[in-house]
N, C-alpha and C positions, 0 to 999 in steps of 0.2 A: 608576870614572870616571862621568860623570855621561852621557855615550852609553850606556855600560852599563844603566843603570839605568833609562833611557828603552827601551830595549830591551825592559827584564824585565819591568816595569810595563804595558807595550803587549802583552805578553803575555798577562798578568796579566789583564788589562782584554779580551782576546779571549776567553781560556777564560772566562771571567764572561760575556761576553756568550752564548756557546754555549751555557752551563749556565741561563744564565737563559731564556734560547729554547725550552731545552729544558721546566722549570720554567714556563712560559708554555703550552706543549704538552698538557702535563698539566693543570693547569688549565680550559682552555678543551678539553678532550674530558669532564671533571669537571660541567664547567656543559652542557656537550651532553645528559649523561646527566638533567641534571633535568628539562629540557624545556618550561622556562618563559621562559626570554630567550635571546634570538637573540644567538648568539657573533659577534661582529662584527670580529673576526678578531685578529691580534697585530700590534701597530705598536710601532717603536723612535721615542723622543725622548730629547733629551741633557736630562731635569731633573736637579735638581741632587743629590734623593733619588737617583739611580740611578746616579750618575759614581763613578767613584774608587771601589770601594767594595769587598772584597776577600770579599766572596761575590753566589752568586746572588738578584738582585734583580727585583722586578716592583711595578709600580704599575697595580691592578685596579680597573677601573671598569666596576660591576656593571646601572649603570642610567642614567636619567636623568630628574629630577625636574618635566623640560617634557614625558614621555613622560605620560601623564593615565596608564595601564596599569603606565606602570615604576614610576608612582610610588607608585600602590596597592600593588603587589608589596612594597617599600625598606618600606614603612610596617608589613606584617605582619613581627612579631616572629618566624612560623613561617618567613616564606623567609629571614631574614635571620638563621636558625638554618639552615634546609639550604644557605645562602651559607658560612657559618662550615664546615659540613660535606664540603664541596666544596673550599674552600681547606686544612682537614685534610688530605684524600684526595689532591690533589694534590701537597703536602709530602711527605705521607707514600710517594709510587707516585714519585715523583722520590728520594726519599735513599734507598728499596729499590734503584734502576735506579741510583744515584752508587755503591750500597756493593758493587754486583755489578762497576763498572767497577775501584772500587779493588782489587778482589778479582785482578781479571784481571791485572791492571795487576804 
């Protein structure tokens, strides 16, 4: 029935949200460790990349290009390799911590 299913989906859509928080966690302790831009902490928005979507999601925004500092940062090819390195690291220390839960589980 269609309550059902509204049910399982809102479900659905909670565990997602938790796992992606959690995946947002990792991340931003990832960028703590480089030590060059200021983590400015994790906020939710409903866009539309992030709705509905049947794994965990985040949309990262690493700088900003009215910062004159961020924007030097964004331009070198070397932070925007230890950026790529950091978002690995976080992937990677988040589906270690997902495959211990399925483990338990």
């Amino acid at each position: 029935s269609g309550v059902v299913k509204a049910i399982l989906w809102d479900l659905v859509r909670s565990e997602n949200r938790a796992e992606s928080l959690q995946l947002a966690r990792y991340f931003c302790n990832s960028i703590q460790r480089l030590g060059t831009l200021r983590v400015r902490g994790i906020k939710s928005a409903n866009f539309y990349v992030l709705r509905n979507v049947l794994i965990p999601s985040l949309l990262i925004e690493v700088g900003y290009l009215t910062n004159p500092n961020e924007e030097k940062l964004i331009k070198s090819s070397y932070f925007r390799q230890q950026l790529a390195r950091c978002i690995a690291q976080a992937i990677v220390g988040f589906n270690q911590e997902y495959e211990k839960v399925l483990v338990r589980e």
